[in-house]
C-alpha positions in Angstrom: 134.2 -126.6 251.9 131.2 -128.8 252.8 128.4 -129.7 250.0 125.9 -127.4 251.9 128.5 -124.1 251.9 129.1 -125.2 248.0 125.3 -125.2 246.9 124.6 -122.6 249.1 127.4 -120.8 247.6 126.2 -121.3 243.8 122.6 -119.9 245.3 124.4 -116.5 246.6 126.5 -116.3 243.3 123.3 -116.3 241.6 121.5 -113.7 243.6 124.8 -111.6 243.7 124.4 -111.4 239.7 120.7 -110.1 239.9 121.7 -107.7 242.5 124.3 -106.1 240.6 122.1 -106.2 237.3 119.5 -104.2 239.7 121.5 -102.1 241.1 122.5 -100.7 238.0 119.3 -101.0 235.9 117.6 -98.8 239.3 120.3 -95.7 238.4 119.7 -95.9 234.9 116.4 -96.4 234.6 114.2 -93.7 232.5 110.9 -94.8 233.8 110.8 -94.1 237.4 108.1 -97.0 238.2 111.1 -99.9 237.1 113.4 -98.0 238.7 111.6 -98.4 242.1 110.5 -101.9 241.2 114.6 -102.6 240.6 115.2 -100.8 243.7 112.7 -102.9 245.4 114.2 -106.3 244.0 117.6 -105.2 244.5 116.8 -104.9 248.2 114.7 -108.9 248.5 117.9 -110.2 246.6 119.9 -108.8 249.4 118.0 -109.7 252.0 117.9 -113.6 250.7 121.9 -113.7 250.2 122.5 -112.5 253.7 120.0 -115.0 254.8 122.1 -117.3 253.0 125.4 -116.1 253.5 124.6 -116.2 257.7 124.1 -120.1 256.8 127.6 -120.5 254.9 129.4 -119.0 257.8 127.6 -121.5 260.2 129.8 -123.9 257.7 132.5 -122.3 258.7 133.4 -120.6 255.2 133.3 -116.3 254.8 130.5 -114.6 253.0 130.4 -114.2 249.4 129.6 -110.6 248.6 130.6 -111.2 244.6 128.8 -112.5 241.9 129.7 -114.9 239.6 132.3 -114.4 236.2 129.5 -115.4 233.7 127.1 -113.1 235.3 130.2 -110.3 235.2 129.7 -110.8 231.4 126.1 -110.9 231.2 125.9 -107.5 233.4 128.7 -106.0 230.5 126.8 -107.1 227.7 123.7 -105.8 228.8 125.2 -102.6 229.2 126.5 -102.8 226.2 122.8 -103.6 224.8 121.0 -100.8 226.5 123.8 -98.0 224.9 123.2 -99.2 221.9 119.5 -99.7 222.1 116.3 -97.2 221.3 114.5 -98.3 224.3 116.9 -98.6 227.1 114.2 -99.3 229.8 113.5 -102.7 227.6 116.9 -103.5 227.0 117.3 -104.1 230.7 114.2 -105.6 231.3 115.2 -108.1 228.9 118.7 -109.1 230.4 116.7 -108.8 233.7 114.1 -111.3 233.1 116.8 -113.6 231.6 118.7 -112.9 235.3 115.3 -114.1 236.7 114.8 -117.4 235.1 118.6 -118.5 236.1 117.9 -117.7 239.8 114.3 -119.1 239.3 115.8 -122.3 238.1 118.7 -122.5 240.5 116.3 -122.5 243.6 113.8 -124.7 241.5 116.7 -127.0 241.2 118.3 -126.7 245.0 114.9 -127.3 246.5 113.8 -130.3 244.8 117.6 -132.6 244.5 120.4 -130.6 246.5 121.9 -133.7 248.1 121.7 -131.6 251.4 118.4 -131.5 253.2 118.9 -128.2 254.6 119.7 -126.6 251.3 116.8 -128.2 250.3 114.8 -126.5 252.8 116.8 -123.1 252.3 115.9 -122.9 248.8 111.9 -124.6 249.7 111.8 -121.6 252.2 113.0 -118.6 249.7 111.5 -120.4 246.2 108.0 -118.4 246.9 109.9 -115.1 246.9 112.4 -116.1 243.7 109.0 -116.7 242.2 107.3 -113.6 243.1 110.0 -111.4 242.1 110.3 -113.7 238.6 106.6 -113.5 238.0 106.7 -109.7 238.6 109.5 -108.8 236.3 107.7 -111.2 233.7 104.6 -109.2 233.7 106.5 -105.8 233.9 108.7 -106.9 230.4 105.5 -108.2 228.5 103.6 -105.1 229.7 106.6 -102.8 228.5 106.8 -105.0 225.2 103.2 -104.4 225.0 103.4 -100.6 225.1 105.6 -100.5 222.3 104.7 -98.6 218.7 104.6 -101.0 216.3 106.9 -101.7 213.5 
């Protein structure tokens, strides 16, 4: 496996985990504006790991369609959170955003010391949308927080 198939690998992990936390936040969903926003998301996330997965294979390696074991865990737990929660929109939202900043800080990362200059510019290509879609979900927990009765 080369360094570029290897970073770009750790990129698609990390998208694969906020796909499957959106894919089932966007079924479970109770407000139906999240669950289009997840939808959404789900959808860009998608899009960016086949972008990146089209790269691996001009590596030579096979796609990677799964995410990675530590986001299989954070996915359970937040499952486990949102049964167990009052509000199950923000429980979610919260394991969500958390979802955000790793992928946030994995392209951060990738773009500005990746040893390989073309995962460099992969992740300097697709950091404006990581950021969008972190920024969005941001706004949309704080303004759910923000809704809230309080205690």
């Amino acid at each position: 496996m080369t360094r570029i198939s290897h970073s770009l690998i750790d990129l698609v992990h990390a998208l694969n985990d906020g796909i499957a936390f959106y894919d089932q936040a966007s079924r479970k969903s109770e407000n139906p504006h999240h669950a289009d926003v997840f939808f959404r998301m789900r959808h860009i996330k998608s899009a960016i790991a086949a972008d990146l997965n089209a790269e691996i294979a001009i590596e030579g390696e096979a796609p990677h369609l799964d995410g990675s074991w530590i986001g299989a865990l954070r996915h359970g737990y937040a499952e486990l959170q949102s049964k167990l929660a009052n509000d199950t929109n923000q429980a979610w939202l919260d394991q969500i955003e958390s979802q955000e900043d790793r992928i946030l800080d994995a392209f951060r990362l990738a773009s500005a010391s990746d040893p390989s200059d073309r995962v460099r510019e992969l992740a300097k290509l697709y950091l404006p949308d990581v950021q969008r879609m972190h920024d969005e979900i941001s706004a949309l927990t704080h303004h759910s927080l923000s809704e809230l009765p309080a205690s």
